[in-house]
C-alpha positions as CSV (number, residue, x, y, z in Angstrom):
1,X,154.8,187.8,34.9
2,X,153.2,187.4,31.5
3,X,156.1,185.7,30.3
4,X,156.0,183.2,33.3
5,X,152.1,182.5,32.9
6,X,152.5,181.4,29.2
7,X,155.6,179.3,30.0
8,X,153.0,177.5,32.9
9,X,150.0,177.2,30.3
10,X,152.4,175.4,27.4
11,X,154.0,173.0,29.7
12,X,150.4,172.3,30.9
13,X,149.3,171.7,27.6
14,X,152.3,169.4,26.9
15,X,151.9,167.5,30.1
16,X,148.4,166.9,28.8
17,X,149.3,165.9,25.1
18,X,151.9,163.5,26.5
19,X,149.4,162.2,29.1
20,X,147.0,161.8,26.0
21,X,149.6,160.1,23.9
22,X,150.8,157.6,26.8
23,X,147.3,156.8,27.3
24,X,146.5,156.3,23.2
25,X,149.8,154.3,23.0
26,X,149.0,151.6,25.8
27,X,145.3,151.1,24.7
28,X,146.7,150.4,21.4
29,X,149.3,148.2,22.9
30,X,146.8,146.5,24.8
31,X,143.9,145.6,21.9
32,X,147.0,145.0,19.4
33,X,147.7,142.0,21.6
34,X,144.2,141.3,22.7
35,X,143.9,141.1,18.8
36,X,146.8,139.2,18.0
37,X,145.9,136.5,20.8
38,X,142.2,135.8,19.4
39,X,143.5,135.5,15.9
40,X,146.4,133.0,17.2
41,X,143.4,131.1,19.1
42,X,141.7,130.9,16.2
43,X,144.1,129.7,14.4
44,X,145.4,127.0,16.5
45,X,142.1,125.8,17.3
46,X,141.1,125.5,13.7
47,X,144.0,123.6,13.5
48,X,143.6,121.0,16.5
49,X,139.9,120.3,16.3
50,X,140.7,118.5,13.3
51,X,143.3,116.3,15.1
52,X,142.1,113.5,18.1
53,X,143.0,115.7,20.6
54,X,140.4,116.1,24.0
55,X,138.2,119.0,23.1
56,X,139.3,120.5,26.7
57,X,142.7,120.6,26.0
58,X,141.7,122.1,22.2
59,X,140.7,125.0,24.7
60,X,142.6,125.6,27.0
61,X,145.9,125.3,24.4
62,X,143.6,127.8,22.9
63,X,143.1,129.9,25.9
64,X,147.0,129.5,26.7
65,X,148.4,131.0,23.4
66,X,146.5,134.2,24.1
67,X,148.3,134.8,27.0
68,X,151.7,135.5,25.7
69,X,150.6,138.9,24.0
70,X,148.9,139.9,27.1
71,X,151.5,139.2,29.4
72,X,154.1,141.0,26.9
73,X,151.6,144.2,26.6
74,X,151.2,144.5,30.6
75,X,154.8,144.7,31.2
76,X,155.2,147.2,28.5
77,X,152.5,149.5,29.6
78,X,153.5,150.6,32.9
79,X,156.7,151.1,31.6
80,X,155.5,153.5,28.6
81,X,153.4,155.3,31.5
82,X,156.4,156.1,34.0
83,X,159.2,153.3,33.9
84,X,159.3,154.0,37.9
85,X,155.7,153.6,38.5
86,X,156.0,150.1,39.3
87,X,159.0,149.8,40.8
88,X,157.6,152.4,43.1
89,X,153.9,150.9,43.4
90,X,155.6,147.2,44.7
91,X,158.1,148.5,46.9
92,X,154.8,150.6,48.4
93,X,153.2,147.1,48.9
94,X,156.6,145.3,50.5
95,X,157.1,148.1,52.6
96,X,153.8,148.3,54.3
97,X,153.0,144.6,54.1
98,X,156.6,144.3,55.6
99,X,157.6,141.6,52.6
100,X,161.6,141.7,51.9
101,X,161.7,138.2,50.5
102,X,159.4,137.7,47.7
103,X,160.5,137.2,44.2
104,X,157.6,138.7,42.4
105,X,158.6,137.1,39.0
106,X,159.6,133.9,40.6
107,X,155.8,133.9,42.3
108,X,154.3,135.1,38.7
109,X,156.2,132.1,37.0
110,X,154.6,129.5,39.3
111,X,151.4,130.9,39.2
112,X,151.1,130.6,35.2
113,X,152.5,127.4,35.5
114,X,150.5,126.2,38.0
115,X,147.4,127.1,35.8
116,X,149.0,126.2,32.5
117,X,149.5,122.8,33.7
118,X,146.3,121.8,35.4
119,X,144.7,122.7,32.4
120,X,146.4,120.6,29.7
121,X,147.2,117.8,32.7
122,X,143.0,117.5,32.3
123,X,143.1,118.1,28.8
124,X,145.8,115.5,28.3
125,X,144.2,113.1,30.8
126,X,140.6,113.1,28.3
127,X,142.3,112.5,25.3
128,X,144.2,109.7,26.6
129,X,141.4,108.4,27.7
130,X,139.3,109.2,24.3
131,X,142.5,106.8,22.4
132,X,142.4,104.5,25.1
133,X,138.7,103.3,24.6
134,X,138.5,103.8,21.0
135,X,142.0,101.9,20.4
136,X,140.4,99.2,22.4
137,X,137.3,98.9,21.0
138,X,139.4,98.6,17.4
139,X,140.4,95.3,19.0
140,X,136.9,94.6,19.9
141,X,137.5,94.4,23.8
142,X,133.8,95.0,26.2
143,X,133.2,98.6,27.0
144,X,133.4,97.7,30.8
145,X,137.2,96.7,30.2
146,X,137.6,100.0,27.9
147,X,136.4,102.4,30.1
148,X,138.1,100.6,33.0
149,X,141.9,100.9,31.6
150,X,140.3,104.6,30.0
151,X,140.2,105.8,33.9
152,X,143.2,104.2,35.0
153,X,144.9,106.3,32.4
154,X,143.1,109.0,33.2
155,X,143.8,109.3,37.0
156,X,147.6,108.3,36.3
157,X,148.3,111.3,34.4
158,X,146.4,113.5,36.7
159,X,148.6,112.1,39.8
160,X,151.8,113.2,38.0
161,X,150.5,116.9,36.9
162,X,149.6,117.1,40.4
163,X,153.3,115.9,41.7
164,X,154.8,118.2,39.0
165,X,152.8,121.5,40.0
166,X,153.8,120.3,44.0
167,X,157.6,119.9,42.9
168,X,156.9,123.3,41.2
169,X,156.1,125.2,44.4
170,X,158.8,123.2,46.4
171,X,156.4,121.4,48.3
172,X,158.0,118.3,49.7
173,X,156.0,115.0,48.2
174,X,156.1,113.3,51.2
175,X,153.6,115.3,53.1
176,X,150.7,113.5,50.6
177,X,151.9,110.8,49.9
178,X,151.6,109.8,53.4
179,X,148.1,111.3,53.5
180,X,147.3,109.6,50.5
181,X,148.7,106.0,51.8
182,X,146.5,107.0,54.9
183,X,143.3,107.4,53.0
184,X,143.9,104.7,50.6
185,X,144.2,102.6,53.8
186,X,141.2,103.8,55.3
187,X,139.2,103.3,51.8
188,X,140.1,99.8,51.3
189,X,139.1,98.8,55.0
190,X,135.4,100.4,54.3
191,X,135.3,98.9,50.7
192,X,136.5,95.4,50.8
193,X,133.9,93.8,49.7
194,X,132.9,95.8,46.6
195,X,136.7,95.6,45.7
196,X,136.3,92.0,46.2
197,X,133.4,92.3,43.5
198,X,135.7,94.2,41.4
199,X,138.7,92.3,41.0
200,X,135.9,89.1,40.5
201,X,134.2,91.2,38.0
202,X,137.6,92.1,36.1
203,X,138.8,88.3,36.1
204,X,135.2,87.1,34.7
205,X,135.8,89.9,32.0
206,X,139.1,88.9,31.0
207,X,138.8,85.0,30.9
208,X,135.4,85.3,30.2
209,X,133.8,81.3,31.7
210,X,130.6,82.6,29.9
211,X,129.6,85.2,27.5
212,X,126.1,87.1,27.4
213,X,123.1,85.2,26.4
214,X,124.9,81.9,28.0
215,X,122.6,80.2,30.2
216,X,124.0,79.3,34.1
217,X,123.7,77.5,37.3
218,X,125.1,78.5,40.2
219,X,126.2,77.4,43.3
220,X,125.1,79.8,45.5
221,X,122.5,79.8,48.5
222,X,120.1,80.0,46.8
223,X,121.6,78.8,43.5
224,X,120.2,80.7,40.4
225,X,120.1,79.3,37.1
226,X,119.4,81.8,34.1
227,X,120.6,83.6,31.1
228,X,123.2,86.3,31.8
229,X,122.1,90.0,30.7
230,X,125.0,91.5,31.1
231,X,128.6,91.4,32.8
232,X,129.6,94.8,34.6
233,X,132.6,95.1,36.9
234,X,130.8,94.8,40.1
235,X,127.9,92.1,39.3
236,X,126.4,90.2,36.7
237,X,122.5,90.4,35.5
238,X,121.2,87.0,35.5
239,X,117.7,86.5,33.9
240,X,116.2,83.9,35.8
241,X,114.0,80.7,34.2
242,X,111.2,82.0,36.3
243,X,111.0,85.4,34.9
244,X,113.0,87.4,37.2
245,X,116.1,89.7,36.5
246,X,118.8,88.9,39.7
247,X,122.1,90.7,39.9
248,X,124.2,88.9,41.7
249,X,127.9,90.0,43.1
250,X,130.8,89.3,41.2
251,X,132.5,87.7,44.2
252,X,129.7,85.2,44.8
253,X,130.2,83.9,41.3
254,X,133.8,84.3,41.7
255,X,134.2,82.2,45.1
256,X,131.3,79.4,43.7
257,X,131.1,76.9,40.8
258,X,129.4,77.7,38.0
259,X,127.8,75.6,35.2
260,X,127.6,76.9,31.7
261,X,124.6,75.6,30.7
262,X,124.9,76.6,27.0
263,X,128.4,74.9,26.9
264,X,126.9,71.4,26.1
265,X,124.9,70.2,23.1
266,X,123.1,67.6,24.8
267,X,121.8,67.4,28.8
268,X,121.0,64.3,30.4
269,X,118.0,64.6,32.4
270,X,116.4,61.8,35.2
271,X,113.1,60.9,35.7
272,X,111.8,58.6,38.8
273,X,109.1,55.4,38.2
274,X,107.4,54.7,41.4
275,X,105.4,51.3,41.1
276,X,103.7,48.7,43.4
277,X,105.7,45.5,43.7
278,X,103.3,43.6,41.9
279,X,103.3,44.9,39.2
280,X,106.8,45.0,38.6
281,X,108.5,42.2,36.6
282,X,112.2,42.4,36.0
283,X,113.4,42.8,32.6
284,X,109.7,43.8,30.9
285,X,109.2,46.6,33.2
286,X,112.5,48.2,32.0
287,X,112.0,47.0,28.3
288,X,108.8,48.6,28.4
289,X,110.0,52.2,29.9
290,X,112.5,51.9,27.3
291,X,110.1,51.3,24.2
292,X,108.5,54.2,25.6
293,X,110.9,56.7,25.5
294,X,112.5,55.5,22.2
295,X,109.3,56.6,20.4
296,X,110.1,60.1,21.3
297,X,111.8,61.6,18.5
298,X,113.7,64.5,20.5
299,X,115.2,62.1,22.8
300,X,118.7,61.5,21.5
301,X,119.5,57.7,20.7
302,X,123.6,58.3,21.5
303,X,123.7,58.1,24.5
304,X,121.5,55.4,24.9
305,X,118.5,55.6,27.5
306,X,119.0,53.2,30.5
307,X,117.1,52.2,33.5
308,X,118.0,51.0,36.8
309,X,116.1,49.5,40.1
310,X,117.5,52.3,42.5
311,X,115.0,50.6,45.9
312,X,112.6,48.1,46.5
313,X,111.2,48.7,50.0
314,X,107.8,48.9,51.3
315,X,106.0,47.1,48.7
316,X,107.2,49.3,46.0
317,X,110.1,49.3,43.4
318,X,111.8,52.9,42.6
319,X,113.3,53.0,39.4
320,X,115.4,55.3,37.9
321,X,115.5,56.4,34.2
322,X,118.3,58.3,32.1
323,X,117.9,59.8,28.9
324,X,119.7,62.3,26.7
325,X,118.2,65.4,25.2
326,X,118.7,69.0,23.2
327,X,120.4,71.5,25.0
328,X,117.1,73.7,25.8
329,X,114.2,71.4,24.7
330,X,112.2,71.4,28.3
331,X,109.4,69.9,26.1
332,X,111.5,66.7,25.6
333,X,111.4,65.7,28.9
334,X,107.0,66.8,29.2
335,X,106.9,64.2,26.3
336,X,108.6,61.6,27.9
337,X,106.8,61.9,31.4
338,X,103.6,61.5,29.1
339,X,104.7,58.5,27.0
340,X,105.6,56.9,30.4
341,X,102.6,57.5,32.0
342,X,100.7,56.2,29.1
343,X,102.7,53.0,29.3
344,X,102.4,52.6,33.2
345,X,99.1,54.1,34.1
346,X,99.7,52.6,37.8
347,X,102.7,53.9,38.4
348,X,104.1,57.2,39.9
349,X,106.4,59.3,37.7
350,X,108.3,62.3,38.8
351,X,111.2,64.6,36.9
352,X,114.5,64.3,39.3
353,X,116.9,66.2,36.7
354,X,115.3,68.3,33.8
355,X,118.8,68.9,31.8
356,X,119.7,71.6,33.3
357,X,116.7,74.2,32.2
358,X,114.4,74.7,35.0
């Protein structure tokens, strides 16, 4: 009896110390590789920060590379605990969740590469992005165009991780495509007009009839004649004479004609003499009106000022003068009305085109 309670008490003991050991063994097992990942994290992202790669891919790469160690470590564990523990412990599960058919490693394989993927798909999306813009701006293309192309990279690469992880799983492609042609469908319908704004906007970027700071007309109702602020994909900032700031839609500008007004060196502008019949007398009147406006100095001599008898009906003759001025000088055409006035005190004078300014 004494004999058979010592032989109990060792092999206690010993089941203990070997209990002990296994559990020493796997927690070293485990923080080895824990270690080992961090310092390979480290390393690698030491290494890419200093490269032009996304700083969300630099991470999760970083994140990725610890896995391996980890993965390796939890499949060794168990089996340095009991190599039929987990054998036993999954055929448990299958047999009371009734699952025959499941290839566990298989299911473990598509689930790393499902996350592996979708996080250096993103990553890889942003940097091409990043090089997308900045290469572009190299070639000094507008930021709207940069960051346009920059998307359409961007959601391109994403589409294809997204077909790879379905093709992954087995998942037949056709099932959202067709919800994706359905929705696209859909979108278009509700959007039309703002994609009519966009492709306008993209064209007027591209051939650019104007740049920022040009002055315009439009032809419009109402018509808007200002200096352009800016030029974004869906409408441009006009800043009109009168003070105000007008965005109008790409497509309106896009559909209409519009007159560069800072594409000319020289405007003509119109003015209108109304005078009483009697005191018109062919050939001095018009003589006169053209002394006048030669003494202006900002009136251009080439082309030459000319007047014309445009109606002579109720007692009164309506003549029409043509001059050419400055691109921009509205004070020209003041001056003129002035000098005219101050040759023909009896007659009435009125501005009919302004050059394009006002």
């Amino acid at each position: 009896m004494t004999f058979l309670t010592s032989s109990n008490t060792h092999l206690g003991m010993a089941t203990i110390v070997d209990t002990t050991l296994r559990i020493a063994l796997i927690a070293i097992i485990l923080l080895t590789a824990l270690g080992l990942g961090l310092l390979f994290r480290r390393l690698l992202i030491r290494r890419l920060k200093q490269t032009v790669l996304d700083n969300w891919l630099v991470q999760t790469l970083g994140v990725a590379i610890v896995l391996p160690p980890l993965i390796l470590a939890g499949a060794v564990a168990p089996l340095i605990w009991d190599p039929t523990l987990l054998f036993a412990y999954w055929d448990s599960i299958r047999s009371q969740l009734k699952i025959e058919n499941i290839n566990i490693t298989g299911l473990t394989i598509n689930l790393i590469g499902t996350l592996l993927l979708s996080g250096l798909g993103v990553g890889a999306a942003r940097t091409v992005k990043a090089l997308t813009i900045r290469s572009l701006g190299e070639n000094r293309i507008d930021i709207n165009i940069r960051t346009f192309i920059g998307r359409i990279f961007y959601f391109i690469i994403l589409t294809f991780v997204i077909f790879w992880i379905l093709s992954l799983w087995q998942i037949s492609i056709g099932i959202p495509v067709a919800g994706i042609g359905i929705l696209t469908v859909a979108i278009t319908v509700s959007i039309q007009d703002i994609l009519k704004d966009l492709v306008a906007g993209f064209y007027i970027l591209l051939e650019r009839p104007f740049h920022i700071g040009d002055q315009i007309s439009t032809s419009s109702t109402p018509s808007y004649t200002g200096k352009v602020e800016d030029v974004q994909l869906r409408a441009t900032k006009v800043l009109l004479v009168s003070g105000e700031e007008v965005i109008i839609p790409n497509s309106l500008i896009f559909g209409g004609i519009v007159v560069n007004n800072s594409g000319y060196t020289e405007r003509r502008a119109t003015i209108t003499v109304t005078m009483p019949e009697e005191q018109f007398v062919t050939g001095e009147t018009a003589e006169k009106i053209l002394n006048a406006i030669r003494e202006v100095e900002t009136v251009k001599p080439k082309p030459e000022p000319t007047v014309s008898l445009s109606s002579y009906t109720d007692k009164k003759a309506l003549l029409t003068v043509r001059f050419w001025i400055a691109n921009g000088q509205l004070s020209t055409v003041s001056d003129v009305v002035y000098a005219l006035h101050a040759a023909l005190p009896y007659a009435d004078v009125a501005v009919r085109e302004s050059g394009g300014d006002v």
